[in-house]
MDTraj code that builds the backbone (N, CA, C; nanometers):
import mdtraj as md
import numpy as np

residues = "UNK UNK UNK UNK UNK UNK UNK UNK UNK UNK UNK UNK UNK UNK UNK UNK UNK UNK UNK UNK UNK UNK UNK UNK UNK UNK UNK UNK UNK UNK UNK UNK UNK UNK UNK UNK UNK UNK UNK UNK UNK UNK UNK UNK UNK UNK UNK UNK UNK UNK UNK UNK UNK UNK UNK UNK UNK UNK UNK UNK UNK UNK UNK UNK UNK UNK UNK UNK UNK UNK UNK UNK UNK UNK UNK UNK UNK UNK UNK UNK UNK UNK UNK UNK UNK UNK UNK UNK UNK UNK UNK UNK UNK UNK UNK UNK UNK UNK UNK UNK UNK UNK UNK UNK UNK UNK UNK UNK UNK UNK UNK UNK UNK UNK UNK UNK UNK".split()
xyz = np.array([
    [10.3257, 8.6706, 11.2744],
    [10.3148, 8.7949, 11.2011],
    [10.2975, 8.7622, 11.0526],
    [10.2182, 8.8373, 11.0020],
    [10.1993, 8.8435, 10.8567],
    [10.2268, 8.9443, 10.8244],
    [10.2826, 8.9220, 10.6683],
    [10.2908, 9.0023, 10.5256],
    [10.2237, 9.0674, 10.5091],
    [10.1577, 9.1687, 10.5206],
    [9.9718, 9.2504, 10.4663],
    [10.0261, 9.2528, 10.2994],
    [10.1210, 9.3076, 10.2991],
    [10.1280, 9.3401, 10.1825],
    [10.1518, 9.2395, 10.0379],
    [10.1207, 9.1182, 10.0487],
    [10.1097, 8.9985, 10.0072],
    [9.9710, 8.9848, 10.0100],
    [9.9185, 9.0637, 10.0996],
    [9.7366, 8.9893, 10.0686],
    [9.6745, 9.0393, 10.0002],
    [9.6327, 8.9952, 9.9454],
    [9.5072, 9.0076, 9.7932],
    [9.3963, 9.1679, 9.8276],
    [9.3488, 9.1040, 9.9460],
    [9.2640, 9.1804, 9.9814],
    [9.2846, 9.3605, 10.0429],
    [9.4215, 9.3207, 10.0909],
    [9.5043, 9.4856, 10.1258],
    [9.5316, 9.5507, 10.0362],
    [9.5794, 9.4948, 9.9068],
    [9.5769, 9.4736, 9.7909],
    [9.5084, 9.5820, 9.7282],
    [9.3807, 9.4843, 9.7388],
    [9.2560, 9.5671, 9.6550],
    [9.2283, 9.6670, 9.7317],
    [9.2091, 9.6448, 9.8692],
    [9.1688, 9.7874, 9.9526],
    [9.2220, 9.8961, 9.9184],
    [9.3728, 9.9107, 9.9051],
    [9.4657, 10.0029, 9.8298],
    [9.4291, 10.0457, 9.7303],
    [9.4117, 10.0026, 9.6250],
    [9.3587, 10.0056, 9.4682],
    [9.2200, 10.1292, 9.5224],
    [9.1346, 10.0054, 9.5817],
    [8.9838, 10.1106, 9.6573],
    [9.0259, 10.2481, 9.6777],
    [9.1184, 10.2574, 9.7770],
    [9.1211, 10.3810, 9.8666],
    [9.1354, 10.4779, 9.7164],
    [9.2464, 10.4306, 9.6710],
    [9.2947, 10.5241, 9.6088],
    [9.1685, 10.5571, 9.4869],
    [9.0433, 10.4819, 9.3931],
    [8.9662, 10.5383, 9.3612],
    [8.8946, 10.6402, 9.4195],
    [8.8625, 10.6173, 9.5739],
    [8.7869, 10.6761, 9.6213],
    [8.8520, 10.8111, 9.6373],
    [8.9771, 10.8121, 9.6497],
    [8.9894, 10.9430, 9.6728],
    [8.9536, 11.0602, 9.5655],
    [8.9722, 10.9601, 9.4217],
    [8.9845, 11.0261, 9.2909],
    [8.8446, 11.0826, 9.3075],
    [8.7911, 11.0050, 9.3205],
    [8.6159, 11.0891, 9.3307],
    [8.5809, 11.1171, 9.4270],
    [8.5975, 11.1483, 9.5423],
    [8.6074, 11.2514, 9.6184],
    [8.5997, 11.3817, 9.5619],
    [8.7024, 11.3974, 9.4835],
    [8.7015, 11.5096, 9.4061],
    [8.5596, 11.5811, 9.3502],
    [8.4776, 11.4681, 9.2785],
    [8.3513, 11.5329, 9.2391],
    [8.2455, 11.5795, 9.3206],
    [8.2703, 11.5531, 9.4838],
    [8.1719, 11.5281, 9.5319],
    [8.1741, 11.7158, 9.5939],
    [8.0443, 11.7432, 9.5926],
    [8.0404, 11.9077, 9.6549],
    [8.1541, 11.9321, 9.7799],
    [8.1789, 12.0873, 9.7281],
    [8.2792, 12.1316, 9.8312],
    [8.1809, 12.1849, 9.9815],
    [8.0901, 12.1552, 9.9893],
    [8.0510, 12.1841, 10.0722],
    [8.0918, 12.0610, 10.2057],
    [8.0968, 11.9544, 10.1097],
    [8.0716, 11.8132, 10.1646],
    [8.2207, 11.7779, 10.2523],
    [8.3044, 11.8899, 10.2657],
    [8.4306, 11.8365, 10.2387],
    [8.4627, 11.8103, 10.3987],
    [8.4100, 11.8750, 10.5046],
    [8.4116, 11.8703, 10.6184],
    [8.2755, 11.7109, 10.6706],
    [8.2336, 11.6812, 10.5770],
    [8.1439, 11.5767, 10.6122],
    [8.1253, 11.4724, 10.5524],
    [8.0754, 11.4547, 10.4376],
    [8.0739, 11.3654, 10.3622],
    [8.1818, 11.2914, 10.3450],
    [8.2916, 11.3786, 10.2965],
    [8.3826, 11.3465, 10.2090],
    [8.5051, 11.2633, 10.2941],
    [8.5048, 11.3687, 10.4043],
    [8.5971, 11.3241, 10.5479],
    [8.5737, 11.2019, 10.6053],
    [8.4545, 11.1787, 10.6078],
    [8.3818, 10.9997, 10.6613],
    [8.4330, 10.8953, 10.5537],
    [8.3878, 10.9414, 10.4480],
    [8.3967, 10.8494, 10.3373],
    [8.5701, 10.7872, 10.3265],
    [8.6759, 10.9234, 10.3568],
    [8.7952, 10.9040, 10.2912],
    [8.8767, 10.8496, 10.4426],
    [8.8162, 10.8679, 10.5987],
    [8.8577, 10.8067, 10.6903],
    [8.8085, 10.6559, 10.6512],
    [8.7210, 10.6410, 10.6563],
    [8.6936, 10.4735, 10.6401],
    [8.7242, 10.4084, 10.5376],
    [8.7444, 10.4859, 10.4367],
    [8.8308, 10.3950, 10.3005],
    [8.9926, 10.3919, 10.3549],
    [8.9868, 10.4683, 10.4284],
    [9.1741, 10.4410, 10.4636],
    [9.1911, 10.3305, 10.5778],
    [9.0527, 10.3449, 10.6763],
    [9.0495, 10.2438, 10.7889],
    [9.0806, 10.0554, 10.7339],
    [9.0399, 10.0454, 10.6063],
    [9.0159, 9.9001, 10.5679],
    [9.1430, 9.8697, 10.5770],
    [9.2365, 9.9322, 10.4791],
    [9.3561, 9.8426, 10.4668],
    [9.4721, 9.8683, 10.5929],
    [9.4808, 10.0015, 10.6589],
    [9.5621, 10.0122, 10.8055],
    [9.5197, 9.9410, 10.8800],
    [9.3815, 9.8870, 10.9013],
    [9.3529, 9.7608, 10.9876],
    [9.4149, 9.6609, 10.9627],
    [9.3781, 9.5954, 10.8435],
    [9.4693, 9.4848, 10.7815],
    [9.6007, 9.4678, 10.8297],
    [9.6460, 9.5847, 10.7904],
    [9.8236, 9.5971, 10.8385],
    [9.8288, 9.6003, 10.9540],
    [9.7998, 9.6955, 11.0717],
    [9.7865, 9.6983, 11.2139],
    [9.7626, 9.5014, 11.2461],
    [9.6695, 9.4520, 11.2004],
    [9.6252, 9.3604, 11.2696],
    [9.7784, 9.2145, 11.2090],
    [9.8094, 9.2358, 11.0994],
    [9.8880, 9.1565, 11.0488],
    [10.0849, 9.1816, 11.0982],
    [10.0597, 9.3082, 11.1793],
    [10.1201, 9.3402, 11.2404],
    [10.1466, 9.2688, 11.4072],
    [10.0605, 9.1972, 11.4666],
    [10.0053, 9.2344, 11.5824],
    [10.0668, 9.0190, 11.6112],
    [10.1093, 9.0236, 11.7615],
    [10.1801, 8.9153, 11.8022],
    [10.0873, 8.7811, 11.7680],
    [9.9430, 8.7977, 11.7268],
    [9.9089, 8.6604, 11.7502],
    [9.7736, 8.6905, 11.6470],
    [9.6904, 8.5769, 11.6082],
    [9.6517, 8.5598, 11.4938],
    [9.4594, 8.5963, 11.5463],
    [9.4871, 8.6233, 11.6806],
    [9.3217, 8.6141, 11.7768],
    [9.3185, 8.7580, 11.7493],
    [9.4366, 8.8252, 11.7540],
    [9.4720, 8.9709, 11.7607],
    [9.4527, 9.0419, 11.6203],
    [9.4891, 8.9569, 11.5201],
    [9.5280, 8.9748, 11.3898],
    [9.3362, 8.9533, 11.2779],
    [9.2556, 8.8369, 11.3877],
    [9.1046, 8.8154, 11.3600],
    [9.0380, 8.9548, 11.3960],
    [9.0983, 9.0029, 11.5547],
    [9.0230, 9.1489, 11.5894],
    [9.0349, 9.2441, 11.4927],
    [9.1328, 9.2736, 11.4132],
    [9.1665, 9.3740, 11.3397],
    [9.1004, 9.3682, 11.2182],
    [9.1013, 9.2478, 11.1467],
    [9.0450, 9.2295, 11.0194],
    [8.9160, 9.2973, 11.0624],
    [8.8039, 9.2159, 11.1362],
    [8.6693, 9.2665, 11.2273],
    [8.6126, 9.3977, 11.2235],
    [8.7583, 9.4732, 11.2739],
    [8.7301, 9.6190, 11.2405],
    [8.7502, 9.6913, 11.1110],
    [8.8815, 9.6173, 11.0143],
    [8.8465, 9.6308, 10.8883],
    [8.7007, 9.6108, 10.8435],
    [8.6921, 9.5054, 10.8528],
    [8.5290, 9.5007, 10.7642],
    [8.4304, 9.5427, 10.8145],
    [8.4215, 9.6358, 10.9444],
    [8.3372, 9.7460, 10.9794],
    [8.3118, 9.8546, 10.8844],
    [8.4731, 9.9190, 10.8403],
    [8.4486, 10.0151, 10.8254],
    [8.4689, 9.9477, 10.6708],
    [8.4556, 9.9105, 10.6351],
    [8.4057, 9.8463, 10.4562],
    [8.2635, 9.8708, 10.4551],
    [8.2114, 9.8189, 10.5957],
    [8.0564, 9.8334, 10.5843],
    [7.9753, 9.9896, 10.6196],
    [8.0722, 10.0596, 10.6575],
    [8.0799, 10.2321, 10.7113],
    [8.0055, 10.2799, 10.5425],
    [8.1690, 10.2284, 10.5219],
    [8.2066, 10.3219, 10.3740],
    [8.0660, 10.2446, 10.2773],
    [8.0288, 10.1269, 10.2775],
    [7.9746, 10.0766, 10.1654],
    [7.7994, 10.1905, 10.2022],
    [7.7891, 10.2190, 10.3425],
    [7.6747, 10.2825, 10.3255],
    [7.6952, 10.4251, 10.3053],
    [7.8039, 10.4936, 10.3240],
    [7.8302, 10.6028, 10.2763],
    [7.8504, 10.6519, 10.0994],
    [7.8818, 10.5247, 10.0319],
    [7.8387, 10.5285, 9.9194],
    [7.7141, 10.5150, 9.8490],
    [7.6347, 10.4216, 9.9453],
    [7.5089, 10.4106, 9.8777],
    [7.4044, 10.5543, 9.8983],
    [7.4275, 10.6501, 10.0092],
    [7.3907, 10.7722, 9.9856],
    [7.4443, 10.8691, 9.9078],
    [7.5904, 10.8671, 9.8515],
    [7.6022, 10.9454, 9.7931],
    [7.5521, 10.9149, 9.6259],
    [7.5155, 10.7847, 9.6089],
    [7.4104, 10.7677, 9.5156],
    [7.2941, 10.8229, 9.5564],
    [7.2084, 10.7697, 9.6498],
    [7.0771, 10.7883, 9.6832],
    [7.0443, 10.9501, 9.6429],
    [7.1677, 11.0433, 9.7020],
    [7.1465, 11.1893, 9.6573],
    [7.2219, 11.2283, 9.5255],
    [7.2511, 11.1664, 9.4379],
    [7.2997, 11.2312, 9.3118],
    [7.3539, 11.2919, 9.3079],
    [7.5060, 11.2271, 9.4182],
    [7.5885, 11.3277, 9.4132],
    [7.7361, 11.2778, 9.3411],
    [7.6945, 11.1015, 9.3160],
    [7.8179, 11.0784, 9.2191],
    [7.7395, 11.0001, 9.1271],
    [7.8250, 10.9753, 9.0057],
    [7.7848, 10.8937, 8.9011],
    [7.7125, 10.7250, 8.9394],
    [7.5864, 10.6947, 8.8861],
    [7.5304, 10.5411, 8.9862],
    [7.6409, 10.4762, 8.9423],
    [7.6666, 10.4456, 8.8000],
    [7.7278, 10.2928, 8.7487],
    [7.8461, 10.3212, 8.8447],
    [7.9539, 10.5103, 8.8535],
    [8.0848, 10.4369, 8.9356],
    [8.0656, 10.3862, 9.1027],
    [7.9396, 10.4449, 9.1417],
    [7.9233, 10.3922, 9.2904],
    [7.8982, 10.2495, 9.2776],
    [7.8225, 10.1836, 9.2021],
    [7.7871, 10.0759, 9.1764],
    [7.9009, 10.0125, 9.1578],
    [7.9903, 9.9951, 9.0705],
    [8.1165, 9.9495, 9.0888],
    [8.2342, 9.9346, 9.1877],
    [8.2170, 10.0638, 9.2360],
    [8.3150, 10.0418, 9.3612],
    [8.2268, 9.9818, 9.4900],
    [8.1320, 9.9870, 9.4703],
    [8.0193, 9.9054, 9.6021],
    [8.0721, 9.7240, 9.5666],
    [8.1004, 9.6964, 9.4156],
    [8.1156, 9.5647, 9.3793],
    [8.2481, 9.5330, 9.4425],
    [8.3613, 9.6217, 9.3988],
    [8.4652, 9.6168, 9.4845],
    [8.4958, 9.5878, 9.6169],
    [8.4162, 9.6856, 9.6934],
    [8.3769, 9.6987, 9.8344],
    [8.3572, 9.5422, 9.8656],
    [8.2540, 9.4721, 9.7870],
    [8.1798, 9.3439, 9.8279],
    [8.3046, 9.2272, 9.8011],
    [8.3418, 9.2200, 9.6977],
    [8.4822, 9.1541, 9.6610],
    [8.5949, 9.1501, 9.8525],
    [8.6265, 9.2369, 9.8279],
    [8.6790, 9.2603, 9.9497],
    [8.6541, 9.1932, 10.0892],
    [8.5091, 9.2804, 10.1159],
    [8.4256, 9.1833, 10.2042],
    [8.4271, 9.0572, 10.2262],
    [8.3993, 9.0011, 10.1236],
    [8.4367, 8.8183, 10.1194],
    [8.5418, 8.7934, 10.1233],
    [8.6336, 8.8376, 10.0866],
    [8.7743, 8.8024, 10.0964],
    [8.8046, 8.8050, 10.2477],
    [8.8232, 8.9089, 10.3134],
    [8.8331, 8.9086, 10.4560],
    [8.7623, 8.8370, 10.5247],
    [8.6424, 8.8135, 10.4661],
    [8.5220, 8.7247, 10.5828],
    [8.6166, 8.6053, 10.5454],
    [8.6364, 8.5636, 10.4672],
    [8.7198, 8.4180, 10.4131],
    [8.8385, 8.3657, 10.4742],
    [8.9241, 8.4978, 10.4891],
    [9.0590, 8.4633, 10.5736],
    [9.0435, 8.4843, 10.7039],
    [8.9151, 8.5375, 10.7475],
    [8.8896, 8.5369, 10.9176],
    [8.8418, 8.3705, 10.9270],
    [8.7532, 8.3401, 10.8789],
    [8.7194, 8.2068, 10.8522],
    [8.8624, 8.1047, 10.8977],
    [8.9424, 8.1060, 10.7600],
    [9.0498, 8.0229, 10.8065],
    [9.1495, 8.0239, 10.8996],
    [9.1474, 8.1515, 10.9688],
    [9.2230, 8.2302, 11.0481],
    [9.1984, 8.1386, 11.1388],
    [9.0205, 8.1157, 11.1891],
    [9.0024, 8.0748, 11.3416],
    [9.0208, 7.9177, 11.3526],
    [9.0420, 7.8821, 11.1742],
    [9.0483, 7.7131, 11.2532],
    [9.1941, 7.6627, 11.3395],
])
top = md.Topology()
chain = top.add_chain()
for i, resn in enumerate(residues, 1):
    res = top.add_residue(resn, chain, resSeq=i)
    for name in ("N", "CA", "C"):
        top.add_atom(name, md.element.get_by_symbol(name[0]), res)
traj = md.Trajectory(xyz[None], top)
């Protein structure tokens, strides 16, 4: 069993979620049943995976979970790049939190890496 909350990367996911929610806010109220709901399930999916999986009896178990973390990193990273594509949030802050997003990404690809040796 692991610590999640010691890892860098749960870490930052946390930090993530919680931007994303902040801008959420800007995004149309129309969006709130769609857009917004996808976007703010899969920003929450990254780091409860983490934990779920760092939770979980064995480290094959603990690789599955990360896996599905960085699914939904890759959910959310295209759900941001449309809500650029339609001008519906600021580019530079999507652009930034997409950098975040990617930060992340490697990080997890990194500790799945060392996970399996």
């Amino acid at each position: 069993m692991h610590n999640f909350e010691k890892l860098l990367f749960w870490q930052k996911s946390i930090e993530l979620a919680k931007e994303i929610y902040i801008i959420c806010v800007d995004l149309p109220k129309d969006e709130k049943f769609g857009l917004i709901s996808q976007i703010k399930r899969s920003v929450v999916s990254i780091p409860s995976n983490i934990a779920e999986g760092a939770g979980r009896n064995s480290d094959r178990e603990f690789y599955h979970f990360l896996g599905i973390a960085n699914a939904s990193s890759f959910e959310l990273q295209t759900q941001l790049i449309l809500t650029r594509e339609l001008n519906l949030l600021n580019t530079d802050k999507v652009n930034s939190l997409i950098s975040n997003l990617n930060e992340i990404q490697k990080m997890i690809y990194s500790f799945k890496s060392n996970l399996k040796k």
